[in-house]
C-alpha positions in Angstrom: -19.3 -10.9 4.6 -20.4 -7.6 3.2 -19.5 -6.5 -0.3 -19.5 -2.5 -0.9 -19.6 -2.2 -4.3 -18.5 0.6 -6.1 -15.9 1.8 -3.8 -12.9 2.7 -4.6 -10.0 5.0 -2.7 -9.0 6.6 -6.0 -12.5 8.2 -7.2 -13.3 11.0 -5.3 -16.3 11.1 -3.2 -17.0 15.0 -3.5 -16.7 17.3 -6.3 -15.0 20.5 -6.7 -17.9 22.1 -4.5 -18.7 19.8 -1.6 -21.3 18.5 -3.3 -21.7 14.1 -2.9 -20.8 12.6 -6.3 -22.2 9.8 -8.0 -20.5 7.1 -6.3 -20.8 8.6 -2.9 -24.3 8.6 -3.4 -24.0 4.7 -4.7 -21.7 4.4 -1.3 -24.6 5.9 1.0 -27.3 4.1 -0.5 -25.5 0.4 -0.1 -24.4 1.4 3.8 -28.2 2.2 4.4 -29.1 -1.2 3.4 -26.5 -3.0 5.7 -28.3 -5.9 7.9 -28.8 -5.5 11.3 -25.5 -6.5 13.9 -26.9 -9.2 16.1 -25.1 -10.0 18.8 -25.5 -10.6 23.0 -25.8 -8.0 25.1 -25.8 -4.4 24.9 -23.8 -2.8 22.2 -23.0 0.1 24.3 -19.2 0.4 24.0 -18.6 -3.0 22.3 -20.1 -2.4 18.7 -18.7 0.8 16.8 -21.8 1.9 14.2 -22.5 4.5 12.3 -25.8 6.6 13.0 -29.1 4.9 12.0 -27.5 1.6 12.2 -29.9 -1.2 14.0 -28.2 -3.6 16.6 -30.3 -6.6 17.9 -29.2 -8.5 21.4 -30.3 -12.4 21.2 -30.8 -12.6 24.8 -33.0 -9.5 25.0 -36.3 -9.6 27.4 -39.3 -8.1 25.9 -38.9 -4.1 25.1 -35.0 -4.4 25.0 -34.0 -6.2 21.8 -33.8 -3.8 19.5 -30.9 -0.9 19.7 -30.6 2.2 17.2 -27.3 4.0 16.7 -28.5 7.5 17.4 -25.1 9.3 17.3 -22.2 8.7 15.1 -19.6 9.0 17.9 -20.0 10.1 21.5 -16.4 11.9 23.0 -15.5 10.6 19.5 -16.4 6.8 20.9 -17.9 5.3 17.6 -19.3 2.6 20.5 -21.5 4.7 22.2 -24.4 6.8 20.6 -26.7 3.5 21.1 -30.7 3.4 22.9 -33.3 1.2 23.0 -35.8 1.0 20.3 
């Protein structure tokens, strides 16, 4: 399990002019640092991810292990958005 530290629903993420505060900038930093999902399979419409996450299938041949999320949400799908590395 995966601890986001700092959080917290009651501190505000923005300030007064749009601008990321301190903890959303804590927030953003720990997300980038996630691990890898590992799973089997494509993730293509089974794994919602945000953009930039990494996805790597176990049973993968050669050239297709290795998935980036390039789009947040596709049609507002947060499972599709994925290609090959």
């Amino acid at each position: 399990m995966i601890v986001i530290n700092g959080f917290s629903r009651k501190i505000p993420l923005t300030d007064d002019k749009g601008c990321a505060t301190q903890w959303m900038q804590i927030l953003g930093e720990q997300l980038k640092n996630l691990p890898a999902i590992v799973g089997t399979g494509s993730p293509v419409g089974i794994y919602p991810a945000l953009e930039g996450r990494f996805y790597i299938d176990r049973t993968g041949a050669a050239g297709s292990k290795l998935w980036i999320k390039v789009a947040d949400a596709v049609g507002g799908d947060l499972t599709q958005g994925w290609e090959l590395a």
